[in-house]
C-alpha positions in Angstrom: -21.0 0.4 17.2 -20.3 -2.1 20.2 -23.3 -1.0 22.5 -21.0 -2.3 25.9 -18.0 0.6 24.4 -17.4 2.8 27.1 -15.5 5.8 26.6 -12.3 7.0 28.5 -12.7 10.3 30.8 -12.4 13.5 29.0 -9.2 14.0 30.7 -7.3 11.6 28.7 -4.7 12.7 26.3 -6.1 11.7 22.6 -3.7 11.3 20.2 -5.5 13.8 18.0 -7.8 16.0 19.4 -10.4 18.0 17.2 -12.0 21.2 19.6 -14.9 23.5 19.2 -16.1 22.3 15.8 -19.7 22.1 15.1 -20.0 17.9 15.2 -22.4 16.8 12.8 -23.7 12.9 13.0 -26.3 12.3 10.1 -27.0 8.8 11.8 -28.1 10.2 14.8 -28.7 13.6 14.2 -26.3 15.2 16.8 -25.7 18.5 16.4 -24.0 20.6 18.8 -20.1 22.4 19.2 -18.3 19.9 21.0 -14.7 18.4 21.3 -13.7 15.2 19.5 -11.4 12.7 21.1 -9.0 10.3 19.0 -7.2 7.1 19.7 -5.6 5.5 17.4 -8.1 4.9 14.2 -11.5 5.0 16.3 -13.5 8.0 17.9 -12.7 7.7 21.3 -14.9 10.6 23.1 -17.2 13.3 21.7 -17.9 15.8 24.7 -18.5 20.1 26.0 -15.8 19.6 27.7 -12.5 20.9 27.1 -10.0 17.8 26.1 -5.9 17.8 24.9 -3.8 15.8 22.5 -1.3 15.1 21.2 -2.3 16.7 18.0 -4.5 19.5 18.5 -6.9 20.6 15.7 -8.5 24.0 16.4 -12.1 23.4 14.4 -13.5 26.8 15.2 -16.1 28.2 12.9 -16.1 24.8 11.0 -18.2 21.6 10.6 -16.7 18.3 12.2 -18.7 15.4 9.8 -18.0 11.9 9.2 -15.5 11.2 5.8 -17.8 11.4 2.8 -18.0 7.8 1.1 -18.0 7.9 -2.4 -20.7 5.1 -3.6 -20.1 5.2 -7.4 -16.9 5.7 -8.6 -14.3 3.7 -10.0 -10.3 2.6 -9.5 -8.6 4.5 -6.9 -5.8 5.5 -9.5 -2.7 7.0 -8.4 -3.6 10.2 -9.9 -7.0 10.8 -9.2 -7.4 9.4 -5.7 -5.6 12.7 -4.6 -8.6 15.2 -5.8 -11.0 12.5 -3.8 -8.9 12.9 -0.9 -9.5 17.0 -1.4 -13.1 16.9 -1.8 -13.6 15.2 1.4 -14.1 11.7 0.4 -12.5 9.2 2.3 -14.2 5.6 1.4 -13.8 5.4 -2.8 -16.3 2.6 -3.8 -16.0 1.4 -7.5 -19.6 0.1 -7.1 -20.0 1.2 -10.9 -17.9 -2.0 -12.0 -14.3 -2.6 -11.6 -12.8 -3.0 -15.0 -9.1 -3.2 -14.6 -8.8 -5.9 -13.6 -12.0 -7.9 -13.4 -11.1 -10.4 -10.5 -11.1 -9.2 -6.7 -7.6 -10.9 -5.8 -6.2 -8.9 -8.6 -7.8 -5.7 -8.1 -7.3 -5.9 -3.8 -3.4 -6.8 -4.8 -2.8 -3.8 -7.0 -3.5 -1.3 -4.1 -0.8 -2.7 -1.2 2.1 -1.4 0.2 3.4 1.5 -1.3 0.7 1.7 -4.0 -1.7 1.8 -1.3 -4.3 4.8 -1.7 -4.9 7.2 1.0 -8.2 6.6 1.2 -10.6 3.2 1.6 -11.3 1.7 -1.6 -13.5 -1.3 -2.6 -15.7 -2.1 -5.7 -18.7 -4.3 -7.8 -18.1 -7.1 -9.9 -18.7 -5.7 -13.5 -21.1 -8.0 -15.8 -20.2 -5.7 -18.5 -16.0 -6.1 -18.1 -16.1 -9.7 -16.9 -18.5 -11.1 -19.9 -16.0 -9.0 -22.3 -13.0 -10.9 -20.6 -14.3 -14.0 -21.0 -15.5 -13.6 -24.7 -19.2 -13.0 -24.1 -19.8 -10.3 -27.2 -23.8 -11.1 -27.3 -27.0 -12.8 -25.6 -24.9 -15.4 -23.5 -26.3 -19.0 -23.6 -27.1 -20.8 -21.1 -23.7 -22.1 -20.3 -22.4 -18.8 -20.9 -25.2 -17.6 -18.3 -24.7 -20.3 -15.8 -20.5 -19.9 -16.0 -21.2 -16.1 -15.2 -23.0 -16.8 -12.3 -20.5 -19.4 -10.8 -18.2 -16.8 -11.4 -20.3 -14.0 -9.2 -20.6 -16.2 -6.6 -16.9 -16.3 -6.4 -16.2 -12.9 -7.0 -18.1 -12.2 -4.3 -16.4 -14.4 -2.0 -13.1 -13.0 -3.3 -14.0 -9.4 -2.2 -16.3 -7.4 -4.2 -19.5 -6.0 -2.6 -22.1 -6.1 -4.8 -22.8 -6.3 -8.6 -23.0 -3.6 -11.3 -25.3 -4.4 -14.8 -25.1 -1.6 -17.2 -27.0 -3.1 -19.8 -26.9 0.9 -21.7 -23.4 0.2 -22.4 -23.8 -3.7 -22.8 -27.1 -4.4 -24.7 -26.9 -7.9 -25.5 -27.4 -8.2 -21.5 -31.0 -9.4 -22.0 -33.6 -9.8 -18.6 -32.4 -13.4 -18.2 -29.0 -12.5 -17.4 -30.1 -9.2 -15.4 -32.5 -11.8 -13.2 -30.0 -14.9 -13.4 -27.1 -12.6 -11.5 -29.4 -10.7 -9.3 -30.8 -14.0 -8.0 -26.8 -14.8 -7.1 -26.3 -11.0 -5.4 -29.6 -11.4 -3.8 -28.6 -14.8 -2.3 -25.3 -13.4 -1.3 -26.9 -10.7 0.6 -25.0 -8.4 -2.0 -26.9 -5.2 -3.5 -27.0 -4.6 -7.9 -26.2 -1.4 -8.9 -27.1 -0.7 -12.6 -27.0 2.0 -15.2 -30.4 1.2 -16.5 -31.2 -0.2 -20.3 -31.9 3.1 -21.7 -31.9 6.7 -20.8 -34.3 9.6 -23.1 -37.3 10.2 -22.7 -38.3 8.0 -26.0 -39.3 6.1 -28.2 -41.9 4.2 -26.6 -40.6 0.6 -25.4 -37.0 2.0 -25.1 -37.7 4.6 -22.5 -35.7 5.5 -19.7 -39.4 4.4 -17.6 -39.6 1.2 -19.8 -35.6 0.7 -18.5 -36.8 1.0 -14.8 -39.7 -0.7 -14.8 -37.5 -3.9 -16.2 -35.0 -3.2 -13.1 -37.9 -2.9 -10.9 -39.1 -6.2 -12.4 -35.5 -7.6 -11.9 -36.2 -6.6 -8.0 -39.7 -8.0 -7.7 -38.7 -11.1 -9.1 -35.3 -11.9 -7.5 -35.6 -9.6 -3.9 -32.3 -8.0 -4.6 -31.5 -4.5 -3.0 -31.2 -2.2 -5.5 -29.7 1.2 -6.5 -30.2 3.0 -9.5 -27.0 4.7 -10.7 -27.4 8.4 -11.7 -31.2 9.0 -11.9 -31.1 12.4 -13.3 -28.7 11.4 -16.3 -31.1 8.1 -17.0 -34.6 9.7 -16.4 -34.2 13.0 -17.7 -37.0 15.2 -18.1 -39.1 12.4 -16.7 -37.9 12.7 -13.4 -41.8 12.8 -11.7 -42.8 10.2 -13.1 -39.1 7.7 -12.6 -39.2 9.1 -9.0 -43.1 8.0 -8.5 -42.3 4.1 -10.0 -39.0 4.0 -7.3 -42.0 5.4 -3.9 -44.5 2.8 -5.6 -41.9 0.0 -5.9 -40.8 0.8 -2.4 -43.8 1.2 -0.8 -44.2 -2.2 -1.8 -41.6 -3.2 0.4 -38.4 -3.6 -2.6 -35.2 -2.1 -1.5 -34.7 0.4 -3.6 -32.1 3.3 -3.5 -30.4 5.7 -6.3 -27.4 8.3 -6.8 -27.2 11.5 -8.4 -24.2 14.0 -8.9 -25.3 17.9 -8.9 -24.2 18.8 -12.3 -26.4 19.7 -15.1 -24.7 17.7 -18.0 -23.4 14.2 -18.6 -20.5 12.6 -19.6 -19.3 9.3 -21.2 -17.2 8.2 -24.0 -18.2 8.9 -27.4 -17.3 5.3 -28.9 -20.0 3.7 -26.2 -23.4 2.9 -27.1 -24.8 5.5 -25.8 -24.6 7.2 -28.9 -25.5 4.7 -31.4 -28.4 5.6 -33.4 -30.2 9.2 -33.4 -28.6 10.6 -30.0 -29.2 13.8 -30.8 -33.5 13.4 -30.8 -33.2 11.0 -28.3 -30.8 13.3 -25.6 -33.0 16.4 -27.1 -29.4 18.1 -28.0 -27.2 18.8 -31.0 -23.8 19.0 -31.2 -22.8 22.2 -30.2 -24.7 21.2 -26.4 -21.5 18.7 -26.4 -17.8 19.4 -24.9 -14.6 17.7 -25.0 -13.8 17.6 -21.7 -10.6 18.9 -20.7 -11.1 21.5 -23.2 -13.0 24.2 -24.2 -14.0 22.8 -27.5 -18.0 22.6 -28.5 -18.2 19.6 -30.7 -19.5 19.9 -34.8 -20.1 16.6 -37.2 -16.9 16.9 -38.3 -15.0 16.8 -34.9 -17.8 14.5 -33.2 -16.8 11.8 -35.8 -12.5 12.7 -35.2 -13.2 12.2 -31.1 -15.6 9.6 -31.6 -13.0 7.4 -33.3 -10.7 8.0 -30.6 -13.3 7.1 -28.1 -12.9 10.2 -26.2 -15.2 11.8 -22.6 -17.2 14.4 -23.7 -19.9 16.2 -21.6 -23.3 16.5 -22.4 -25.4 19.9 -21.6 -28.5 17.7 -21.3 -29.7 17.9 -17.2 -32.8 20.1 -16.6 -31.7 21.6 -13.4 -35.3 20.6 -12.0 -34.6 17.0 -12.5 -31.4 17.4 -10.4 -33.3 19.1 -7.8 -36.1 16.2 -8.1 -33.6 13.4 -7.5 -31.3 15.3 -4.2 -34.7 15.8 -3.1 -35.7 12.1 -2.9 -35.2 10.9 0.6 -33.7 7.3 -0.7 -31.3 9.6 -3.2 -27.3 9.0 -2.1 -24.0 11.3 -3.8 -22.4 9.1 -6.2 -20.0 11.0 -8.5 -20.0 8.3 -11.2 -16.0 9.6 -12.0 -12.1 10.3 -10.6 -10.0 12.1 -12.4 -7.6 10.2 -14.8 -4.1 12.0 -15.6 -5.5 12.5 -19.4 -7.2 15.0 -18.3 -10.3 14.2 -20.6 -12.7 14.0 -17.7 -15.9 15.5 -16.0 -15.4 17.7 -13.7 -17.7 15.6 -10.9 -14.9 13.5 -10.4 -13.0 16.4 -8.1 -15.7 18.5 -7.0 -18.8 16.5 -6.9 -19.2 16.4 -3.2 -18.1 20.2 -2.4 -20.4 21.5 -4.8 -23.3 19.9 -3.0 -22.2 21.4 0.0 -21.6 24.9 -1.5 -23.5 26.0 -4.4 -26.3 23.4 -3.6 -26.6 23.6 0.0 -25.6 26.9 1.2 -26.1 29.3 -2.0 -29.2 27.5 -3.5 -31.0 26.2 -0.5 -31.8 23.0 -2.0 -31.1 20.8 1.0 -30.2 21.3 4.7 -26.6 20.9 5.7 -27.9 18.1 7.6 -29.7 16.4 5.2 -26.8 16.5 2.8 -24.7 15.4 4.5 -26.6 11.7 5.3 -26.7 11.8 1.3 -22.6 11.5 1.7 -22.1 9.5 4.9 -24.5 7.3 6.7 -26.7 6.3 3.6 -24.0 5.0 1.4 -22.8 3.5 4.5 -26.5 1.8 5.2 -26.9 0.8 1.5 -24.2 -1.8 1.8 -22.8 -2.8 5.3 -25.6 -5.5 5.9 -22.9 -7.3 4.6 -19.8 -4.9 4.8 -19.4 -5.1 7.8 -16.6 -2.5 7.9 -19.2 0.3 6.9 -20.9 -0.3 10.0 -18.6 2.0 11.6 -18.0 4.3 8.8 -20.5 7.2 7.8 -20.7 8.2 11.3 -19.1 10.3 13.7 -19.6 8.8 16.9 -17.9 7.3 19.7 -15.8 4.0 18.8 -17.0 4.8 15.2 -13.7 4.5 12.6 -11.9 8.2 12.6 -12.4 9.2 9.3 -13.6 12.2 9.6 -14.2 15.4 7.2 -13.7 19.3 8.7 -14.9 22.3 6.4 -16.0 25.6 6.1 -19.3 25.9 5.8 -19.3 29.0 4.3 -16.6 28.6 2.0 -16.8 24.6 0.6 -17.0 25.2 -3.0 -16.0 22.6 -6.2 -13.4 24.5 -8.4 -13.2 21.9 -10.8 -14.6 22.6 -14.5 -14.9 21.1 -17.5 -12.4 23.0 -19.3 -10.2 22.4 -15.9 -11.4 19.2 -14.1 -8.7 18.2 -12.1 -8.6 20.8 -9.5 -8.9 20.6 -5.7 -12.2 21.8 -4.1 -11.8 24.8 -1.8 -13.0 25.0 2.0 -12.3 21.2 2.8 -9.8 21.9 6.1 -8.8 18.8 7.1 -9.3 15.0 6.4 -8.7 12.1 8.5 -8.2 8.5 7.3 -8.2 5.7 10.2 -7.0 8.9 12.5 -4.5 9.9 10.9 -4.6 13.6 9.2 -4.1 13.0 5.3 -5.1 16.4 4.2 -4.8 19.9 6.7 -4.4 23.0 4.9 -1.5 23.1 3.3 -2.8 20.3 1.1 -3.2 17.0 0.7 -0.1 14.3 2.5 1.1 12.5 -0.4 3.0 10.4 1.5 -0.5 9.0 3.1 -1.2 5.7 3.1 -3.9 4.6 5.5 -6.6 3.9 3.0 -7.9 0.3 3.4 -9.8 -2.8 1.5 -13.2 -2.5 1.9 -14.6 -5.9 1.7 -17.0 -8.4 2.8 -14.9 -9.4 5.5 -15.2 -8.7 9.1 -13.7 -5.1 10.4 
């Protein structure tokens, strides 16, 4: 925020005017019923005492927080960005990897004008789609390497905000690659998010802790930030243990952060290498523990080979609930759903409801986390983790004066995710209004589909 901003007197007329909420700032850790002044797309006054507007919107009995930023999630599609919009989210980051396309100008380009998404929306450059696109299939030489990395470098100039290895789904990524475009981020000031090399518990040398002690490795070597995407999905039931390598690495002063989503099964796509080889010892399940998603249907050989060949989503009953618990516990942990709903309907059900069912059945039914606690895990530390250089997330994640106005009003007693896996496009419940740049895109009658006022998150200046 501009330290010299000085706020207008409380008897201004705002344009929007949010009254006797309780305002929660993670980033500073106001808490307190008070009135919320808006002009145009920034917070213009937070104050006890009484304010008009134009709009008035009575927050009574509800919680006034700063718009939940999604940190790993994918394309804003047309069809999916709606159920983000409804479970509070109002910055979408792709920071998994951009696939469609794999170039910055063309993904910025896709979302303008009339296809522009209602919420904010940026991304990673994707080793895994952009070596496929340029006919990398295996260990890239060193031209191969050395054309990757002039290519990052660009990419990076072109818009993306950091750079997502996921060498589970990519093996022939090898350590020289993972180091040669970490040494690029790291020089851009850009972070590297990565779904690590493997992800059970065994054999020994392809453990999920051999995986993150390579990525650590990558950090130590390189000095890149960076963020471990889904810990409880990679490190499962060896949560203690991936947790204590992440506090040693950091204690020895590596920027280190991960994600989680609070849901006690997995998903991916049944033609992806994660399921080469003996899964089934490996993930400690059988068939029957998987689920088309979308359906009701528990897999068997017979179907798992039908779906597999089809390169369908299925879900994977797989999570101990303890290692969620472990990784939302973590003080470095951020919410990253790792999913948006696609109009196939052959999706997880995090992609929807990920961020209300922390809220709900985490926060208020289960205790796991204070409210305010939580809610840093979906504002200001997403926003932290990347606007060293982005700089318009220095004034998202927070809701303070001259901050941006996106802002997120629920009910804390009623925020729930109603999305399932049988089901998992539906809209989360207790989410009362959402505000984009100031402007209301969802009250509760639903979500505005004629809104608009999402905007390019990128490198550039705000």
């Amino acid at each position: 925020m501009d330290a010299s901003y000085q706020p207008p007197p409380s008897s201004t007329l705002f344009d929007t005017a949010i009254t006797g909420g309780r305002v929660m700032d993670p980033a500073t850790g106001y808490d307190a019923i008070a009135n919320v002044g808006l002009i145009g797309n920034r917070i213009a006054l937070i104050t006890t005492d009484d304010i008009n507007g134009r709009t008035i919107i009575d927050a009574s009995n509800l919680v006034v927080a700063p718009g939940f930023i999604d940190v790993l999630s994918y394309e804003p599609n047309s069809y999916g960005v709606w159920y983000k919009l409804g479970d509070g989210v109002t910055t979408n980051l792709g920071m998994h990897g951009i696939k469609t396309p794999v170039d910055a100008k063309g993904f910025f380009s896709n979302y303008t004008g009339k296809n522009a998404p209602p919420i904010n929306f940026g991304g990673a450059f994707s080793d895994q789609w952009y070596r496929d696109s340029i006919g990398v299939k295996s260990v890239a030489t060193p031209a191969q390497l050395s054309r990757l990395s002039d290519d990052l470098n660009k990419q990076l100039d072109a818009g993306w905000i950091g750079l997502s290895i996921d060498p589970e789904y990519a093996p022939s990524i090898n350590f020289n690659e993972y180091a040669a475009l970490a040494q690029v981020a790291k020089q851009a000031e850009m972070p590297l998010f990565t779904h690590i090399r493997y992800s059970s518990p065994g054999p020994a040398g392809k453990s999920s802790l051999d995986a993150i002690d390579e990525v650590l490795n990558v950090a130590r070597q390189t000095g890149v930030s960076l963020h471990v995407d889904h810990i409880p999905s990679m490190a499962t039931h060896v949560m203690p243990e991936a947790i204590a390598k992440i506090d040693a690495a950091r204690s020895e002063g590596l920027d280190i952060t991960g994600c989680f989503y609070p849901y006690t099964f997995w998903g991916t796509y049944l033609g992806s290498a994660r399921f080469a080889g003996d899964w089934q010892s490996r993930f400690r399940i059988s068939y029957n523990d998987l689920q088309l998603a979308g359906s009701s249907e528990r897999l068997t050989p017979e179907s798992f080979k039908k779906y597999q060949a089809q390169n369908k989503l299925v879900v994977a009953y797989a999570i101990p609930q303890e290692d969620v618990n472990a990784a939302l516990s973590a003080p470095w942990s951020l919410v990253g759903s790792d999913a948006i709903p696609e109009s196939s309907n052959n999706n997880h059900p995090r992609g929807a409801g990920c961020f209300s069912r922390l809220l709900g059945p985490y926060v208020r039914d289960m205790g796991a986390l204070s409210l305010m606690d939580a809610l840093a895990k979906c504002t200001i530390l997403p926003a932290k983790r990347l606007d060293a250089r982005v700089p318009m997330l220095a004034r998202k994640g927070r809701l303070q004066m001259d901050a941006d106005a996106d802002i997120t009003i629920f009910d804390p007693a009623t925020i729930a995710d109603t999305s399932t896996v049988e089901k998992p496009a539906q809209m989360s419940r207790g989410i009362s209004h959402v505000l984009v740049a100031g402007a209301v895109a969802k009250d509760p009658s639903g979500v505005k589909r004629d809104s608009r006022g999402g905007r390019a998150i990128t490198g550039q200046p705000a």
